[in-house]
N, C-alpha and C positions, 0 to 999 in steps of 0.2 A: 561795064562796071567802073565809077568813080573809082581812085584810088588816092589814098591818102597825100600823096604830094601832089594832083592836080589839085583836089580840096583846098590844101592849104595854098598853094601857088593863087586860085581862083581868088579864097578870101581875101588874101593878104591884096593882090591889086584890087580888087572889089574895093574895098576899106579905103586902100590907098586913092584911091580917085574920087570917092566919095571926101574925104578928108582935103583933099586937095580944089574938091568944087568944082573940078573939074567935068560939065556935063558931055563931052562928048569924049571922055575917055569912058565913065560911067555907062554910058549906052554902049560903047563896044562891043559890052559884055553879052549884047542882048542880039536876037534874031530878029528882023523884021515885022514877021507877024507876032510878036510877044505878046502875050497877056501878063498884065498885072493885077493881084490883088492885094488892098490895103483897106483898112478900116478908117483912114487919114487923108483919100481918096477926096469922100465927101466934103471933110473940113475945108482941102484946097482949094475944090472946082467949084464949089457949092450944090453939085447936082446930085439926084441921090444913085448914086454908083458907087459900088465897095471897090470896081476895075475897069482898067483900062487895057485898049487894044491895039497892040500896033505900036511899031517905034514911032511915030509921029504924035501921037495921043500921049505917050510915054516922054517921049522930050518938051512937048506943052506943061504938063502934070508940071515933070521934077524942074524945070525951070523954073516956073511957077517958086515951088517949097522951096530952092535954093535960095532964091531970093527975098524971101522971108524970112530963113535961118540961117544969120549969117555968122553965129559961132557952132551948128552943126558938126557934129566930131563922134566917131563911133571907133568901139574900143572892141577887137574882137577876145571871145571869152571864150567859146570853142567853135569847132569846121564840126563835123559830123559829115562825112562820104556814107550815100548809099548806092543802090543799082546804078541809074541815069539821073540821079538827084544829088545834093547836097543842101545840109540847113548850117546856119553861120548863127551862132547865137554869137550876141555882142551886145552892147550897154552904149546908147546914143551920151548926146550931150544932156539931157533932163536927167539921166540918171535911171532910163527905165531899159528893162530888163526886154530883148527884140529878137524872134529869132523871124529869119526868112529865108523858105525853102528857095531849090532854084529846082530848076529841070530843064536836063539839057537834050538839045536835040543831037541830029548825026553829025552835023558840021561843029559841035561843040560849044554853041552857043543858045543862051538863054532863050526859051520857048514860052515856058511858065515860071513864077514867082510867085509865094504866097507870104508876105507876111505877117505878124501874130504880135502884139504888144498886151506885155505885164504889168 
């Protein structure tokens, strides 16, 4: 079971390393065989995949976005703890509305991710 202070402990450096541009504190957070899902996937790579696989595919990707979005800043709005999951809704720099799950494996790091844009 998540509970409310890894939640927020999680988003809050999530956020933080995101905000900071920081991509290999950003992947920390992640397991090596991770999977990603994004609808924003495509936009980057140009290929048609909604996800990516694996921290390697995963640091290609967000390298990639970083360096296209260089005023990127995400504002968190709520954590939400569940079982082996948490969702982080938060508000990017455009202004839209983001939530994205996470799922964590045994060792405590990120397995799955799904994100959703409003």
């Amino acid at each position: 079971m998540i509970d409310a202070e890894f939640a927020r402990d999680f988003a809050r450096d999530w956020v933080k390393a995101w905000n900071d541009h920081d991509l290999e504190a950003i992947l920390s957070h992640y397991a090596e065989d991770v999977v990603f899902h994004s609808p924003r996937i495509r936009m980057v790579t140009g290929r048609e995949l909604d996800s990516v696989s694996g921290k390697a595919e995963l640091r290609a990707y967000w390298g990639t976005a970083l360096s296209r979005l260089r005023d990127l800043f995400f504002e968190i709005d709520q954590v939400l703890p569940g079982s082996d999951a948490l969702t982080i809704l938060y508000t990017n720099e455009r202004s839209q509305y983001v939530a994205e799950t996470f799922v964590f494996g045994k060792d405590g790091k990120v397995v799955r991710s799904i994100s959703a844009y409003a």
